[in-house]
KOLBAFI-109762 format. One record per residue: x, y, z of N, C-alpha, C, O in turn. Coordinates in steps of 0.001 Angstrom, whole numbers, plus 500000, padded with zeros to 6 digits. Layout:
XYZXYZXYZXYZ ...
END
This chain:
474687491763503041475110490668503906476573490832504320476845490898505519 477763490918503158478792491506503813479210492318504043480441492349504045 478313493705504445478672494484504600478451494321506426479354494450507253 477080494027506700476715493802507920477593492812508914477743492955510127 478194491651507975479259490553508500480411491580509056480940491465510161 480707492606508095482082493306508553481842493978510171482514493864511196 480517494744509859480121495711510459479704494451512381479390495026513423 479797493336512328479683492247513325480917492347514061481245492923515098 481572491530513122482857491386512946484007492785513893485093492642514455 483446493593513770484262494651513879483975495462515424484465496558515700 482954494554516466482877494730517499484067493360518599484194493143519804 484638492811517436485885492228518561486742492630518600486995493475517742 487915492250519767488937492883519847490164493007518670490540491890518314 490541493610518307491762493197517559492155492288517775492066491285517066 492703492383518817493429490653518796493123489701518776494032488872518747 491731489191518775490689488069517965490915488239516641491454487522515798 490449489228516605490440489197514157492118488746514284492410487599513947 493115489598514736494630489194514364494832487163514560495451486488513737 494284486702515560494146485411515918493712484752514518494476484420513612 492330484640514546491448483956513873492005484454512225491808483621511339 492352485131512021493149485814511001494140484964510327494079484455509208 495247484892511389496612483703511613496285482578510894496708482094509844 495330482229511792494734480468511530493755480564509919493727479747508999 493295481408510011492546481471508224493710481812507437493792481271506334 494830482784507874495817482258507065496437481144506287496490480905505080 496975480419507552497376479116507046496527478352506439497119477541505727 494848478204506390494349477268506194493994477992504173493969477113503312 493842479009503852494175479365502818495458478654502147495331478098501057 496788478686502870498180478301502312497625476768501847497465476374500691 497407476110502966497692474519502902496343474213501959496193473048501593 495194475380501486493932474674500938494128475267499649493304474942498793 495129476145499286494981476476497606496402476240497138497215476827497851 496902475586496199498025475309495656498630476418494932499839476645494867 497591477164494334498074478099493343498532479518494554499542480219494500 497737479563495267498031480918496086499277480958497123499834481974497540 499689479120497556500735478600497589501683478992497081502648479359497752 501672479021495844503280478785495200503428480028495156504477480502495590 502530480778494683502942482351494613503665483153495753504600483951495681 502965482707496798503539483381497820504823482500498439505803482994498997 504708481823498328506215481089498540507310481079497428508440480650497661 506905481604496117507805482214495306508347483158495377509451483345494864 507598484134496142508112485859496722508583486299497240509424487167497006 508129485753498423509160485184499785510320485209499485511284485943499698 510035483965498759512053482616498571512639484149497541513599484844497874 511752484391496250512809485107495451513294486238496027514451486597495803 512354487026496945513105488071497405513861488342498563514195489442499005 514208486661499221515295486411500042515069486273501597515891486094502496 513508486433501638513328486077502657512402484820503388511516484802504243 513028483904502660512329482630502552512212481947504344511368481130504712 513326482577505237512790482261506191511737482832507320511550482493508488 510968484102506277510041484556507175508639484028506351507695484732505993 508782482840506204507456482125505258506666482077505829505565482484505457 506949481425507273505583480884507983505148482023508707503966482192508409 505502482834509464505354484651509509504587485086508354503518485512508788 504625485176507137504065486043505903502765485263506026501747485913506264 502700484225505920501519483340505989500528483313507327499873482304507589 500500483958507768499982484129509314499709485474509318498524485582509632 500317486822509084500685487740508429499320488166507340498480489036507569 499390487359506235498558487954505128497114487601505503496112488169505067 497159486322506595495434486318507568495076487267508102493870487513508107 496105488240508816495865489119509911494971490206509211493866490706509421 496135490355508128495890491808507061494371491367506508493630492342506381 493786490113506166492329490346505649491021490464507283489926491007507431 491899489661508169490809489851509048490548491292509723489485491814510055 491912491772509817491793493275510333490531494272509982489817494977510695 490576493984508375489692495112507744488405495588508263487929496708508075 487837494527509002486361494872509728486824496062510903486117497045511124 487772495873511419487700496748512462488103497954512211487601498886512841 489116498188511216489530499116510049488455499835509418488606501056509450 487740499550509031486615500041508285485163500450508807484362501279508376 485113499606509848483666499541510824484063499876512237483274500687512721 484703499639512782484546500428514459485206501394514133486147501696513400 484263501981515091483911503815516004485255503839515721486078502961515981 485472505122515056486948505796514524487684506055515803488908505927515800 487163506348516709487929506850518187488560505690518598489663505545519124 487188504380518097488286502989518797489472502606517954490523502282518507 489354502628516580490303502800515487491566503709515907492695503396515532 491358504699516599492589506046516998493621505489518007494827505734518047 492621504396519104493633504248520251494039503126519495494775502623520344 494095502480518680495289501241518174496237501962517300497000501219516683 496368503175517109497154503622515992498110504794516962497855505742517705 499261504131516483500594504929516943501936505409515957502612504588515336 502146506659515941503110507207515265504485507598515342505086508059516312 504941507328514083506714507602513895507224508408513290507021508274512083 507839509252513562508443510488511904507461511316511773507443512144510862 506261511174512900505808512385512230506209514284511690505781515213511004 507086513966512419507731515577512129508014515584510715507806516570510009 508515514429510269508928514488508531507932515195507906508139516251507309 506540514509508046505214514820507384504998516066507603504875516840506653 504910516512508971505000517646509336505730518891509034505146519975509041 507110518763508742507947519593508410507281520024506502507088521134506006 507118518796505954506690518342504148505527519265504083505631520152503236 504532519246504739503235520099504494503802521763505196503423522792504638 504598521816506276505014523282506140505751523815504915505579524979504552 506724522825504154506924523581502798506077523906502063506418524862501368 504911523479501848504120524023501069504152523798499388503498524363498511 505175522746499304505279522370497911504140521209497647504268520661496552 503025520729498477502347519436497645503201517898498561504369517712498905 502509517429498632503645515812498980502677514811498335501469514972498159 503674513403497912503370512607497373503710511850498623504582512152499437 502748510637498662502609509862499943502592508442499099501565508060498539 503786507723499064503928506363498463503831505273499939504403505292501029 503063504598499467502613503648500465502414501849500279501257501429500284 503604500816500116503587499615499310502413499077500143501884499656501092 502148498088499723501390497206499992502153496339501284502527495173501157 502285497033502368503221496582503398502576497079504881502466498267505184 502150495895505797501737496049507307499558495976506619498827495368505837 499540496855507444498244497321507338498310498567506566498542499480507358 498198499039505266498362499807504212496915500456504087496770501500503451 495943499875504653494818500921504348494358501788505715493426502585505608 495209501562507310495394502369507778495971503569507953495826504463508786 496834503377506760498235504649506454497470505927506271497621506924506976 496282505766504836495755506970504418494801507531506020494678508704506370 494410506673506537493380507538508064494854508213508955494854509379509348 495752507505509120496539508532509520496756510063509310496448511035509999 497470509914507973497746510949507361496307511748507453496079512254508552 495741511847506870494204512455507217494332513110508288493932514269508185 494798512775509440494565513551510773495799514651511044495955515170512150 496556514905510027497756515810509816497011517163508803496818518363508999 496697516045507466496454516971506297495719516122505312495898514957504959 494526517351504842493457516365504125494432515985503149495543516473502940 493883515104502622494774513568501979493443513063500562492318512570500637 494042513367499754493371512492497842494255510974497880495419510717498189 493379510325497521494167508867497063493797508352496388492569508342496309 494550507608495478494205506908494263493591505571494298494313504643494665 492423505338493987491391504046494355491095503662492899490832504365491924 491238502088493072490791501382492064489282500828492796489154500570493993 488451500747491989487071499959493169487653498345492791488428497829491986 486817497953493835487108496200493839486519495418492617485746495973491836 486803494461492511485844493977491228484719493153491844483729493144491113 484610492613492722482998492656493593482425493444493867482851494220494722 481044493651493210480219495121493460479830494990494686479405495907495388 479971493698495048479106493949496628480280494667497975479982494924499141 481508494825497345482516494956497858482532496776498109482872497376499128 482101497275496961482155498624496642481659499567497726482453500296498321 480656499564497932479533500357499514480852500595500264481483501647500363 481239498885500976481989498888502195483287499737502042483714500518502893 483870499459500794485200499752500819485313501351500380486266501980500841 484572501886499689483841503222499543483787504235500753484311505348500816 482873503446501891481906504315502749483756504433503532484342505509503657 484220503370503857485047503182504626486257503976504758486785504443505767 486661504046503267487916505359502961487569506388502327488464506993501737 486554506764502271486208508406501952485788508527503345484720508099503781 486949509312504217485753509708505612486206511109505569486787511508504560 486018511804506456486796513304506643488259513673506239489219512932506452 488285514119506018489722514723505322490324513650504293491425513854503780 489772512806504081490318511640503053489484511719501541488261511658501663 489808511798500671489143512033498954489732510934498113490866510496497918 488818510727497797488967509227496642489545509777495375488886510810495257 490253509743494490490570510040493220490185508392492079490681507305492375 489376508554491005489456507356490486490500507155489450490941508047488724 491034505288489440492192505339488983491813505143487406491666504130486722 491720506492487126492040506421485492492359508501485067492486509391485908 492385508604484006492613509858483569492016511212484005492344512343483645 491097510833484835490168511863485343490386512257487055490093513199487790 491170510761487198491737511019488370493095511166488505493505511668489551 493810510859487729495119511993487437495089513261487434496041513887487899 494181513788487002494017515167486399493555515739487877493652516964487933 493070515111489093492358515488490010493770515313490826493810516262491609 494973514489490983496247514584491738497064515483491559497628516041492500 497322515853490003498004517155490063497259518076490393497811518936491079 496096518249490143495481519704490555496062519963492670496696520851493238 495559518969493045495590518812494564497352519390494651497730520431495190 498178518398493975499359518920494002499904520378493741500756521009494367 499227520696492727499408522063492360498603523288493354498562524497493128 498103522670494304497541523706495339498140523262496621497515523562497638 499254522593496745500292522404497819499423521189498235500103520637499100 498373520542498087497993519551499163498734518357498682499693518203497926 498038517630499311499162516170499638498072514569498850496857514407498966 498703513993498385498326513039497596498724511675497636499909511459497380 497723510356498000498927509111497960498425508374496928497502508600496146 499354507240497077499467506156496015500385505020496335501520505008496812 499404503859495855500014502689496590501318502437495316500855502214494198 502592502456495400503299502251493722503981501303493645504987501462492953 503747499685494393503949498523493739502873498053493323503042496880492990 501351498559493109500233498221492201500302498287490677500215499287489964 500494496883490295500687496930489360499690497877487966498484497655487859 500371498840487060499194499383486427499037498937485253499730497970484938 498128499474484305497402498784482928498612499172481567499318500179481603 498640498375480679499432498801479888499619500011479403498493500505479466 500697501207478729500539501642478855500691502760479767500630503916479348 500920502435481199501273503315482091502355502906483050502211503098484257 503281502426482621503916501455483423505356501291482436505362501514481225 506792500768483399507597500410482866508291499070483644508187498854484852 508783498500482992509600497117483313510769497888484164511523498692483616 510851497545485642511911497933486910512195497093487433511300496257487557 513249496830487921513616495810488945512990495722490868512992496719491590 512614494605491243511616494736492280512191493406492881511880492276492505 512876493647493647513648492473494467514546491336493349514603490136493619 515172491887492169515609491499491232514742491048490308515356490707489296 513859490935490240512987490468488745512567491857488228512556492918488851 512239491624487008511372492810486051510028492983486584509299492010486396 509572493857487130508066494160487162507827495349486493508681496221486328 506730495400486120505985496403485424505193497409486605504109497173487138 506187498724486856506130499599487531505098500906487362505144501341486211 504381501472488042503933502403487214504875503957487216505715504096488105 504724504789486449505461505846486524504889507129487181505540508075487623 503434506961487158502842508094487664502821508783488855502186509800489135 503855507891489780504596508941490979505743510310490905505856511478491275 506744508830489864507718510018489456507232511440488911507450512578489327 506295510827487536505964512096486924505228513414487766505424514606487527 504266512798488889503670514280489151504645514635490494504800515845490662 505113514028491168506320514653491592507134515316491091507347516143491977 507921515622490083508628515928489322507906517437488359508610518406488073 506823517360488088505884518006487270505498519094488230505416520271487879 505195518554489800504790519641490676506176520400491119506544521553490892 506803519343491827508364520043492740507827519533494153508250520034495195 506944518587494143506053518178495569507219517358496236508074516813495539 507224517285497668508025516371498222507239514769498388506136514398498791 508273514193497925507952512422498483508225512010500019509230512211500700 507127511431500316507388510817501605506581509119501403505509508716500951 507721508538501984507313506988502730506909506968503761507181507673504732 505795505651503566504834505377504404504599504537504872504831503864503868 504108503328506053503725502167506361503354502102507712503732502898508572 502560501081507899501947500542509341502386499364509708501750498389509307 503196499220510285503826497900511144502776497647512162502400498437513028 502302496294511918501132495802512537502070495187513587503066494524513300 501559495538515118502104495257516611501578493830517162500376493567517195 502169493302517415502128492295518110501113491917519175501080492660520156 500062490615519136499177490359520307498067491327519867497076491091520558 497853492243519063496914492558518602496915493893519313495829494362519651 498208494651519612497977496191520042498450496921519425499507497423519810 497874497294518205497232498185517249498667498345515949499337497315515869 499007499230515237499862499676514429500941500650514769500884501376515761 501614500645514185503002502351514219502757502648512751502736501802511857 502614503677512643502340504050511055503442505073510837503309506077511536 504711505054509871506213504758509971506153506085509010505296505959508136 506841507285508971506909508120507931508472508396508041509258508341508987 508610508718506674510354508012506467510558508669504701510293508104503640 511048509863504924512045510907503903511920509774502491511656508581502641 512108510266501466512468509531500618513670509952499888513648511044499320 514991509016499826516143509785499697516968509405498371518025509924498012 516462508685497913516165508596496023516309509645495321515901510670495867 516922509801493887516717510695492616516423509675491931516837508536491713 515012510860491438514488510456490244515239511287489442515086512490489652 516126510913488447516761511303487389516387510398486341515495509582486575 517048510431485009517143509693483781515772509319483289514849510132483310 515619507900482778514159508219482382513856507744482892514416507315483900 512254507406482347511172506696483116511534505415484181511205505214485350 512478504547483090512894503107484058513349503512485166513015503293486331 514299504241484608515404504547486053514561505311487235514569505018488431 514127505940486854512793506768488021512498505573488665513020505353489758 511617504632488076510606503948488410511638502622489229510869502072490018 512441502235489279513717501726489872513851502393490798513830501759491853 513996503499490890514344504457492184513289504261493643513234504242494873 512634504152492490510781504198493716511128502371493989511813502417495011 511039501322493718511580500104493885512290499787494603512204498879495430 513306500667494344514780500239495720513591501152497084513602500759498251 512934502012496751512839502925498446511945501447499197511976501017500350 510907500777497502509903499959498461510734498767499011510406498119500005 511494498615498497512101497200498618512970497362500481512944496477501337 513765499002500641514065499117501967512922499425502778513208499555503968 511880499559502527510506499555503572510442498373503973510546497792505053 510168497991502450509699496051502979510972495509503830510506495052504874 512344495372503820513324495126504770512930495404506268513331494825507277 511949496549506134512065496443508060511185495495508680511402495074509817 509890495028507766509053493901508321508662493052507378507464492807507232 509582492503506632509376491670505705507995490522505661507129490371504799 508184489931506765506746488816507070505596489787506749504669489183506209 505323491338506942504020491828506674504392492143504993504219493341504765 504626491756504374504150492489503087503556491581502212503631490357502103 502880492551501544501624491593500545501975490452499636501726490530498433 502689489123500303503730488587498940502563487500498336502913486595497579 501800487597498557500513486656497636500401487589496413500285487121495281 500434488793496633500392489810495064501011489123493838502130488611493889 500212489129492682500842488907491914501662490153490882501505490415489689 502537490726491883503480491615491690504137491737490210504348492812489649 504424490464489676505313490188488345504420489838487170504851489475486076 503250489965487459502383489715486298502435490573484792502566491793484892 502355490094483662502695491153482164501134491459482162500176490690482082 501219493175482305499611493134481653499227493162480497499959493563479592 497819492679480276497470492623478768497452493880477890496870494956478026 498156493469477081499329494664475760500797494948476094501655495324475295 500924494746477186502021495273477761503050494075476649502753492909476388 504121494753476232506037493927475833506144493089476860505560493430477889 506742492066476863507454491281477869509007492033478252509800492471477419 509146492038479481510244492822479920511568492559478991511725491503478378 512485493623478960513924493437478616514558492631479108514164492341480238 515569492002478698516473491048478782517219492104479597517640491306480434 517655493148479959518227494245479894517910494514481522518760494826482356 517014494390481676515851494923482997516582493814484323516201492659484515 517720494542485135518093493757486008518204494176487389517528495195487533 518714493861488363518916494658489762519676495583489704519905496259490707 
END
């Protein structure tokens, strides 16, 4: 049933889903208290409290989009998608060292990996949804040609460095929060979040280059810019400080379109086993 709803759904224009999107936005804000405060906590804490009513209009767009994202004819998918920096990417896969493709939860984020795809086949790290009925769609949708699912646990680590270690290119979303255990307490628009480390490390482990990533969703509903942008960070010292490093790059992504980023996430959450952050753990 929802798979077929998407697959409906995904014969209107963009700029209907972006519309109707808007307005299911807000009506989410003003109909759940809890999903409320969160996102108006994220906002306000990370300083951009006056792009509230933007983020909220914003995080409608980003769920209604997905039908057309996932279900229309890839060719119609191609003419809404427009590019920036690609030479960066370009220049990264002529070295031949491997690239790591960090991609926040910012614009339209599950158009990033079909981009890249059309440069250089592309592994990415997938958690499945926790609705099985969710799985098919979201499955069929990002495994297409040149795109490879890696699953997020130990077996799919082992499947990123390999890719890395044969020069190909690999992403990962790395303000997703991970399971205890794999993760360190970093600063993320000044609070402690529990970061994961597993960018730094296989970067570092390969010699692969990092590149930033994002889709700035266009206005009126004509299509994306999908943004590629050097990453000019050292990862030095340890784990924290790495994982801080990757933080400040997401935190200047999120600066260029603040209203699109995912601030309903519950970004600051302690996972279960995880220490409660350091007293220590600051901007």
């Amino acid at each position: 049933m929802l798979v077929y709803l998407f697959r409906l759904l995904s014969f209107l224009p963009l700029s209907a889903l972006h519309r109707l999107g808007a307005a299911l936005g807000w009506v989410v804000y003003l109909a759940s208290p809890s999903y409320r405060r969160r996102l108006r906590a994220n906002v306000e804490g990370a300083g951009y409290g006056a792009e509230l009513g933007r983020a909220v209009a914003e995080a409608g767009k980003a769920m209604f989009e997905l039908p057309f994202i996932w279900c229309a004819r890839p060719e119609r998918v191609a003419r809404h998608m427009f590019e920036e920096g690609g030479e960066v990417l370009e220049a990264a896969i002529a070295a031949g060292r491997g690239i790591v493709i960090l991609t926040p939860h910012l614009g339209c984020f599950e158009i990033t990996a079909q981009q890249v795809a059309q440069h250089t086949p592309l592994t990415v790290m997938y958690r499945p949804p926790r609705k099985s009925a969710l799985k098919p769609l979201v499955e069929g949708a990002r495994a297409r040609a040149d795109l490879r699912l890696a699953p997020a646990n130990l077996a799919g680590v082992r499947i990123l460095a390999r890719c890395l270690k044969q020069g190909e290119t690999i992403g990962v979303l790395p303000d997703q929060v991970p399971q205890e255990g794999e993760g360190v307490w970093a600063p993320f628009f000044g609070r402690p979040a529990y970061t994961m480390t597993l960018p730094a490390k296989l970067a570092k482990m390969s010699g692969a280059t990092i590149l930033l990533t994002f889709a700035e969703r266009l206005p009126h509903g004509r299509g994306f810019t999908v943004r590629f942008v050097p990453f000019d960070g050292a990862l030095e010292g340890s784990a924290a400080d790495q994982a801080a490093a990757i933080n400040r790059a997401m935190e200047q992504l999120i600066a260029r379109c603040p209203a699109q980023y995912f601030w309903s996430y519950n970004r600051y959450k302690q996972p279960a086993g995880a220490a409660a952050p350091d007293a220590r753990v600051a901007p």
